[in-house]
C-alpha positions as protocol buffer text, in pm:
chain_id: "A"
residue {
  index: 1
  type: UNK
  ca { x: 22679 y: 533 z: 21673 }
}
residue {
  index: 2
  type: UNK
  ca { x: 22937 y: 690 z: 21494 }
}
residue {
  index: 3
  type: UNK
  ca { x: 23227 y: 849 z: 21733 }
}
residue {
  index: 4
  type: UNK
  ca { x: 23400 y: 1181 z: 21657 }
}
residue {
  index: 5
  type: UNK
  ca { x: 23779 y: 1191 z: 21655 }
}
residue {
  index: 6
  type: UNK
  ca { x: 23884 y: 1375 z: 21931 }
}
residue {
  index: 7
  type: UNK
  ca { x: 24201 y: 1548 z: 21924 }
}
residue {
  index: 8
  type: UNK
  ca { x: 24323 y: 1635 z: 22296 }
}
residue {
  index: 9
  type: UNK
  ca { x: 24399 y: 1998 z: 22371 }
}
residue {
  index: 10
  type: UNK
  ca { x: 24797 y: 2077 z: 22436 }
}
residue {
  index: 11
  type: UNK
  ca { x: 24847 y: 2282 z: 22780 }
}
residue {
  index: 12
  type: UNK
  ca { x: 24930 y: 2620 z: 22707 }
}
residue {
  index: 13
  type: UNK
  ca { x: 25308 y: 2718 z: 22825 }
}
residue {
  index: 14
  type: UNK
  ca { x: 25361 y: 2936 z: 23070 }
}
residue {
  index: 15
  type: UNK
  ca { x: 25373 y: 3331 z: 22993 }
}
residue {
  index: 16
  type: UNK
  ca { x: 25185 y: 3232 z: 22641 }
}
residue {
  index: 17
  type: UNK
  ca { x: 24888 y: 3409 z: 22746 }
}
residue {
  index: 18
  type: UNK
  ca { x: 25062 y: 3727 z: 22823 }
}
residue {
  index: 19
  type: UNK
  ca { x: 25265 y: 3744 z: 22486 }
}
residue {
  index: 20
  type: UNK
  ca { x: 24919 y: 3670 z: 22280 }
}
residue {
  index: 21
  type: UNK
  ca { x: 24758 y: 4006 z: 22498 }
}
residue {
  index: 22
  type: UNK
  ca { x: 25095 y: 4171 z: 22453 }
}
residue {
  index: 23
  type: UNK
  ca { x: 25049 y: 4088 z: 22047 }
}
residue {
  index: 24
  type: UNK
  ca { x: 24703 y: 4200 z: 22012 }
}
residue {
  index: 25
  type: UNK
  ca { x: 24823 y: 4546 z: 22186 }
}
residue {
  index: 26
  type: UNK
  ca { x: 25065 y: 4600 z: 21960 }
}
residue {
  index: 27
  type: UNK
  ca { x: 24896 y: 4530 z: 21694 }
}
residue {
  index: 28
  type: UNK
  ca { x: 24603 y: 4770 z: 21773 }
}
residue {
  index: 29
  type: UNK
  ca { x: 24834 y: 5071 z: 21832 }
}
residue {
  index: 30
  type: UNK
  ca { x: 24999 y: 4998 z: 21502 }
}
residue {
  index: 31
  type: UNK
  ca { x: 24641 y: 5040 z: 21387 }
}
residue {
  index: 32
  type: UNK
  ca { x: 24518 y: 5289 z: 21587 }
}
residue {
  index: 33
  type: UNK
  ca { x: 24887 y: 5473 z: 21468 }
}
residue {
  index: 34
  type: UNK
  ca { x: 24787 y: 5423 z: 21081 }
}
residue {
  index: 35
  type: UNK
  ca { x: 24449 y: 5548 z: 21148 }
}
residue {
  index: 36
  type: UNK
  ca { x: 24577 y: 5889 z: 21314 }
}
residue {
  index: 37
  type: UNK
  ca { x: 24836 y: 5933 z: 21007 }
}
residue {
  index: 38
  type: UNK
  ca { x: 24493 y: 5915 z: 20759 }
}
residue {
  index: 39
  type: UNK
  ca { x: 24321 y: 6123 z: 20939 }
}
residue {
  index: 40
  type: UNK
  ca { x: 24290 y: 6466 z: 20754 }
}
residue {
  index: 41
  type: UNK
  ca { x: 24459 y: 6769 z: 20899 }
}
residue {
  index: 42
  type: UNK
  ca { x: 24238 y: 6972 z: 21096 }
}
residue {
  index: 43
  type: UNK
  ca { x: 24193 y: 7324 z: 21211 }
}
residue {
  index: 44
  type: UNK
  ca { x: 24235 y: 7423 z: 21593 }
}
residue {
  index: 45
  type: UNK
  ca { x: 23990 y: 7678 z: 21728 }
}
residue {
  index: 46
  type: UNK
  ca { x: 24044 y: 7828 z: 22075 }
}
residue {
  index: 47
  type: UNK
  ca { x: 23827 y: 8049 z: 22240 }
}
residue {
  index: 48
  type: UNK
  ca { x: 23980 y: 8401 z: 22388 }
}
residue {
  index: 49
  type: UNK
  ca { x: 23674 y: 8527 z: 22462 }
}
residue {
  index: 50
  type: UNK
  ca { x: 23317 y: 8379 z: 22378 }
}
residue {
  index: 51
  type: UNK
  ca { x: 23044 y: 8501 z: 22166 }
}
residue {
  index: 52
  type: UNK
  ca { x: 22658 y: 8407 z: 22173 }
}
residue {
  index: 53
  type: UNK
  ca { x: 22343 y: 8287 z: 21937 }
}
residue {
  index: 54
  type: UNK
  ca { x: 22403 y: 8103 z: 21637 }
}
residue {
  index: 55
  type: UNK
  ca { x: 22687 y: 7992 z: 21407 }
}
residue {
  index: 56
  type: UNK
  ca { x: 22745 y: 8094 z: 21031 }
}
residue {
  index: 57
  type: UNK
  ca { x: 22698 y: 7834 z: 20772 }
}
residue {
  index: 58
  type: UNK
  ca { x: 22959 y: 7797 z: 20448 }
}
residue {
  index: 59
  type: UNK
  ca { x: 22622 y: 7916 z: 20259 }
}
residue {
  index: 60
  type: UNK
  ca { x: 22665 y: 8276 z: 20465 }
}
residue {
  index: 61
  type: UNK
  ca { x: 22847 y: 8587 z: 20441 }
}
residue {
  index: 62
  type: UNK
  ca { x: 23090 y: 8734 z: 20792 }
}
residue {
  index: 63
  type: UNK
  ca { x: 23218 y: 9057 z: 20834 }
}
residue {
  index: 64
  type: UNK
  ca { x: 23519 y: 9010 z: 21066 }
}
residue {
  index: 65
  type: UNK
  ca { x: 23811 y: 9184 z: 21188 }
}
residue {
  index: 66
  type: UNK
  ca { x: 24122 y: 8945 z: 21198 }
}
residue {
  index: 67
  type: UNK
  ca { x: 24472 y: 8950 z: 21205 }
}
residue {
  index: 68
  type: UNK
  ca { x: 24695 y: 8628 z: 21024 }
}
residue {
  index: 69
  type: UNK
  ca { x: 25043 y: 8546 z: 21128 }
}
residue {
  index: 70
  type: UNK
  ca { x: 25277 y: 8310 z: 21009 }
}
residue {
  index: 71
  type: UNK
  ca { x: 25477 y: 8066 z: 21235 }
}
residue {
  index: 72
  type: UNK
  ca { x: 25791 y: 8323 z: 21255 }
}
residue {
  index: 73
  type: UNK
  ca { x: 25554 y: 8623 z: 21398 }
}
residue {
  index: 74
  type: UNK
  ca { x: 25538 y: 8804 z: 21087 }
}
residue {
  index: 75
  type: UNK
  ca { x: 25190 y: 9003 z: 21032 }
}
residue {
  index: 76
  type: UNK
  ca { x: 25077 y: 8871 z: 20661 }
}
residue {
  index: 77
  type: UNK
  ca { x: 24734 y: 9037 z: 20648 }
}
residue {
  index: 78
  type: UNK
  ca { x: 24564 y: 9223 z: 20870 }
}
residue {
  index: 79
  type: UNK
  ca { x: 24187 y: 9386 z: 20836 }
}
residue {
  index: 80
  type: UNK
  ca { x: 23895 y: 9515 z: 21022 }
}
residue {
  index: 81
  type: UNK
  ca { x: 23548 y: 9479 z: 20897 }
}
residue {
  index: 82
  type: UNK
  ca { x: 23590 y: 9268 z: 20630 }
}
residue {
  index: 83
  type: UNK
  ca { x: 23256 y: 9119 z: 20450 }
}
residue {
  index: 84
  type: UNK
  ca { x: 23328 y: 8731 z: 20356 }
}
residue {
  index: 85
  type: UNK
  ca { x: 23179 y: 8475 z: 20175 }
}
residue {
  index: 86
  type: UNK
  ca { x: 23280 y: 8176 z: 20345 }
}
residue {
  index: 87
  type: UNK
  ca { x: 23226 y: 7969 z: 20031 }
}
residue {
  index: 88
  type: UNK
  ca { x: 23497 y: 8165 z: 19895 }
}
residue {
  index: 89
  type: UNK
  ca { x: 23822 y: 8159 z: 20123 }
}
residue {
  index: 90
  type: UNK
  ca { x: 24060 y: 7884 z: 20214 }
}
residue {
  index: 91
  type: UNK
  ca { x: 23889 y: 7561 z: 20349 }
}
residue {
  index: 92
  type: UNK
  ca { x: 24054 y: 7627 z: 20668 }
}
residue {
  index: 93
  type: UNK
  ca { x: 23917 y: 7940 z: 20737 }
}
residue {
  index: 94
  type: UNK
  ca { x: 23552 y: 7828 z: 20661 }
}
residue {
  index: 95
  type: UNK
  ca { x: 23585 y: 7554 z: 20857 }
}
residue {
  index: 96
  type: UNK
  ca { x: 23678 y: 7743 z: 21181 }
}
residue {
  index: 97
  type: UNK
  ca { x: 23450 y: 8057 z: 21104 }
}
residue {
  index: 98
  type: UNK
  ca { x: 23152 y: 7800 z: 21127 }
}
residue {
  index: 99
  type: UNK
  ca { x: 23310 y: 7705 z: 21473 }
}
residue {
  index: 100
  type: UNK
  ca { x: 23294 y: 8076 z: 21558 }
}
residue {
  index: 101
  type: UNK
  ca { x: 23002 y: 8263 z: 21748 }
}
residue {
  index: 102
  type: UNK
  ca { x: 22870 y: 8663 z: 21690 }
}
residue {
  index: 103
  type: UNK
  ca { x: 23082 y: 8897 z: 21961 }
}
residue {
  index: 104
  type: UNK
  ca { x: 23308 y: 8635 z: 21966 }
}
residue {
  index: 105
  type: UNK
  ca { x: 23731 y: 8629 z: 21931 }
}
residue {
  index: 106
  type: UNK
  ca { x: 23913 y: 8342 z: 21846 }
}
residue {
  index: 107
  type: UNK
  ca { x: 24269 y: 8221 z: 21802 }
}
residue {
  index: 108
  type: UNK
  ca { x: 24316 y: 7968 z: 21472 }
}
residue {
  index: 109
  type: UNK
  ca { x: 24564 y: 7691 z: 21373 }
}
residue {
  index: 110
  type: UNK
  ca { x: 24537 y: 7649 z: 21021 }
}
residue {
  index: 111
  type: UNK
  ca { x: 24724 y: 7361 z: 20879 }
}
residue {
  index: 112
  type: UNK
  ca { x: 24903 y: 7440 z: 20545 }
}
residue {
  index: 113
  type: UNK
  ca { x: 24696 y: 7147 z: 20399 }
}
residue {
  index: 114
  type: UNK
  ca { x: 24378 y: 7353 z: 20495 }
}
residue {
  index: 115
  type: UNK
  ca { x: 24537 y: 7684 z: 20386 }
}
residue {
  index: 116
  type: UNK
  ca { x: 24736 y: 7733 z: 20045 }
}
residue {
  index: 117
  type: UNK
  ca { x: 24875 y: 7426 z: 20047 }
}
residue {
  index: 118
  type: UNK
  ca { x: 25240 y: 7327 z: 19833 }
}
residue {
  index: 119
  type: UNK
  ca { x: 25138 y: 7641 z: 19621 }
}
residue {
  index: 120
  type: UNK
  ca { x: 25179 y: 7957 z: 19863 }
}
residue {
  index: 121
  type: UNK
  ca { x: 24996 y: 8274 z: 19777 }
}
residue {
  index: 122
  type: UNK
  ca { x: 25208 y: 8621 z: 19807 }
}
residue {
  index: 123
  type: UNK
  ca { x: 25391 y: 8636 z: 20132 }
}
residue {
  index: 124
  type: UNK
  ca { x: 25281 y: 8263 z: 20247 }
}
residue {
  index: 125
  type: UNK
  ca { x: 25554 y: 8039 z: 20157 }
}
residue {
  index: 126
  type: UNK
  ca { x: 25465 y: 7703 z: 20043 }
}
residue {
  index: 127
  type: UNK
  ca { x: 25346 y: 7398 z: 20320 }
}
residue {
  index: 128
  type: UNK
  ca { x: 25299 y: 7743 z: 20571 }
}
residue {
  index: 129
  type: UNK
  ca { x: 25068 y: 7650 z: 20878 }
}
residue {
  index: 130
  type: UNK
  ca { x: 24879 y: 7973 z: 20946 }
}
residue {
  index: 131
  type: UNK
  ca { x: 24768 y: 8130 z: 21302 }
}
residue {
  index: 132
  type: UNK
  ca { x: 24471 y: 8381 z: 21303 }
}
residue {
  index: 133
  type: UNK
  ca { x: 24314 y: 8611 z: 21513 }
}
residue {
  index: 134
  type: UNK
  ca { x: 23956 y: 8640 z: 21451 }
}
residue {
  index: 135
  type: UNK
  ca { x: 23673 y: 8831 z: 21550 }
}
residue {
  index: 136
  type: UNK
  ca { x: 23308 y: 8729 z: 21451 }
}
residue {
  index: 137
  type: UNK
  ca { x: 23123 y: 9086 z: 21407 }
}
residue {
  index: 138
  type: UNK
  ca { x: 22811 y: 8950 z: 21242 }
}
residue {
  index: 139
  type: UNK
  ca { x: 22672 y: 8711 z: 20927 }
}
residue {
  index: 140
  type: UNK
  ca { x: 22408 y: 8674 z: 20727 }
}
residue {
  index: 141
  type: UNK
  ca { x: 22303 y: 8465 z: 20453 }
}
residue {
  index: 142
  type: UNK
  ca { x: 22330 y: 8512 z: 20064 }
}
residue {
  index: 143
  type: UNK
  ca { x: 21947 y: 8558 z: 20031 }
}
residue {
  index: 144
  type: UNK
  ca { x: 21978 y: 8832 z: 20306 }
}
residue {
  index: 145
  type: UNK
  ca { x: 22288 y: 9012 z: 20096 }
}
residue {
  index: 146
  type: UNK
  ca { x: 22139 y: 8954 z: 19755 }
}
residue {
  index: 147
  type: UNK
  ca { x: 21801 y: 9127 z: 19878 }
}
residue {
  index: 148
  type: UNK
  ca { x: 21957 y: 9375 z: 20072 }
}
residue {
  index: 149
  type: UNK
  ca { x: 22098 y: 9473 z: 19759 }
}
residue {
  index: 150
  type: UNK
  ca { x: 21786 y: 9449 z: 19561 }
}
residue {
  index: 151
  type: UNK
  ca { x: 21662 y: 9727 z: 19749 }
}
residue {
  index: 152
  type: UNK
  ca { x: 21936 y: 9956 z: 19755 }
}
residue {
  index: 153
  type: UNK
  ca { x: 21970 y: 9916 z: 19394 }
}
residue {
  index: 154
  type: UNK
  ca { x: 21572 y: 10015 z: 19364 }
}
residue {
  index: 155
  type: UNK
  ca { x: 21623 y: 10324 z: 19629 }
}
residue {
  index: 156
  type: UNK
  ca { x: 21968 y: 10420 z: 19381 }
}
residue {
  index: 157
  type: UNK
  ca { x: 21704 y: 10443 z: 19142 }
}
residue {
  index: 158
  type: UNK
  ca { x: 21481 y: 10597 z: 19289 }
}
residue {
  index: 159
  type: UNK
  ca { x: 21694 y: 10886 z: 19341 }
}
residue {
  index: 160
  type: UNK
  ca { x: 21847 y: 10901 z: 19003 }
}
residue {
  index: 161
  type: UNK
  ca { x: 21497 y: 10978 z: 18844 }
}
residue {
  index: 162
  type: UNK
  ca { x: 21430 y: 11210 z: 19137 }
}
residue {
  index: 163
  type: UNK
  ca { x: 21777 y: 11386 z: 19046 }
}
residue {
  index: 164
  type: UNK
  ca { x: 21709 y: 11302 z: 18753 }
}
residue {
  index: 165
  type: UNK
  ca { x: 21354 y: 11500 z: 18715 }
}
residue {
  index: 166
  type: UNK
  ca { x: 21548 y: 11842 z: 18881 }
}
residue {
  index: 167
  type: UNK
  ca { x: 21856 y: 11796 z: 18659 }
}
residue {
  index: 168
  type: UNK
  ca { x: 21598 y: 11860 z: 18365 }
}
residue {
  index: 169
  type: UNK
  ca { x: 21522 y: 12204 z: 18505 }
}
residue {
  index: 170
  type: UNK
  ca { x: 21642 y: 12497 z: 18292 }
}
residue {
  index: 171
  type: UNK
  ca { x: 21805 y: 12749 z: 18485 }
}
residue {
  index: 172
  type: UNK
  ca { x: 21563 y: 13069 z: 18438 }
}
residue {
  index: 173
  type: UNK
  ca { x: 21356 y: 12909 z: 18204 }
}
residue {
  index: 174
  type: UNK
  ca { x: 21034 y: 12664 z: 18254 }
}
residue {
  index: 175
  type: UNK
  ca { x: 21006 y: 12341 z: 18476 }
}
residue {
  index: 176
  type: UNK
  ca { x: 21105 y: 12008 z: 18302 }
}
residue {
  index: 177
  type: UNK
  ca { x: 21366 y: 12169 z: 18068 }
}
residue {
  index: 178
  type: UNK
  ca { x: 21113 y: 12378 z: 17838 }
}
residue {
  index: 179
  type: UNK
  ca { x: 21194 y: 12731 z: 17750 }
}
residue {
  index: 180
  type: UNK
  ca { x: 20923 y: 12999 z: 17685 }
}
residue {
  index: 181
  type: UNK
  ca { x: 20923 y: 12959 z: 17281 }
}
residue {
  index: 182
  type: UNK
  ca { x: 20918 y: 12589 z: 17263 }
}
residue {
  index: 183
  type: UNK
  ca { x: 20566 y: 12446 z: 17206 }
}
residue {
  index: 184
  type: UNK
  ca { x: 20393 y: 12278 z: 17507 }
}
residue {
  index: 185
  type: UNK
  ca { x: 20310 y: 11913 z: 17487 }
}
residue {
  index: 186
  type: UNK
  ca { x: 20010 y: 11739 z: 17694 }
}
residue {
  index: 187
  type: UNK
  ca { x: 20171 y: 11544 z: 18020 }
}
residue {
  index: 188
  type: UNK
  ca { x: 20242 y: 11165 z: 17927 }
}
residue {
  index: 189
  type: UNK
  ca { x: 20005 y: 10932 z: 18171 }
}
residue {
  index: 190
  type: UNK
  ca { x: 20238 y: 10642 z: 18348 }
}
């Protein structure tokens, strides 16, 4: 048989055990510290009063009233029933307009990362962190809008041939623009 060399455990000191805990602790904070300095900013969304049914998607389109301060107080914007595609506006406001509710008002935290950023855009200075006051009137999705639209387009149409068709009237004279010495032609078939 072949024997194993054995080397013989040293006792551990006293208090050791409590500075290797007391090590791994502060080593995980450090960690857990450099994790919470990657994280990306985010946007704060609190509830003033509470809305109901579904959420928008960044696909869809709001109408909202809202009101945007910056960190001073001063108004920067302000409107009321304002139609929004939320693919469109700063990544912070899409991103707390899909946290958002019909009927609902909301206060918002926008970091400057999320908002315009080292740029600025008229009376936002640069690195600005932007509050809002938001109200959710309604949404509805770009295939909704676009065939909305459609059919207003169609019914604009509509009446322009319709207006059209009495515009061509002559006043005192014969339907469809014809006067009594002009030749009659046969009605076209559609």
């Amino acid at each position: 048989m072949t024997e194993i060399t054995r080397v013989p455990l040293q006792p551990i000191a006293k208090g050791a055990v409590a500075k290797i805990w007391i090590g791994v602790a502060a080593i995980a904070l450090a960690a857990g510290g450099i994790a919470y300095a990657a994280l990306p900013p985010s946007v704060r969304v609190e509830t003033i009063k509470a809305g109901s049914g579904e959420s928008p998607t960044m696909d869809d389109v709001v109408l909202i009233n809202y009101k945007g301060t910056l960190p001073d107080g001063k108004v920067f914007d302000q409107q009321k029933g304002v139609p929004m595609a939320l693919a469109e506006v700063v990544p912070g406001f899409g991103k707390a307009l899909v946290k958002m509710q019909r009927g609902g008002t909301y206060n918002v935290e926008i970091p400057a990362a999320l908002g315009y950023g080292d740029k600025g855009a008229g009376p936002i200075p640069p690195n600005t962190n932007l509050h809002f006051e938001i109200q959710l009137i309604d949404f509805k999705s770009r295939a909704e809008i676009e065939q909305q639209q459609r059919i207003l387009q169609q019914l604009q149409q509509m009446q322009m041939q319709q207006g059209g068709a009495a515009a061509g009237a002559v006043p005192g004279g014969m339907p469809g623009g014809m006067t009594a010495g002009a030749p009659a032609e046969a009605p076209v078939q559609p």
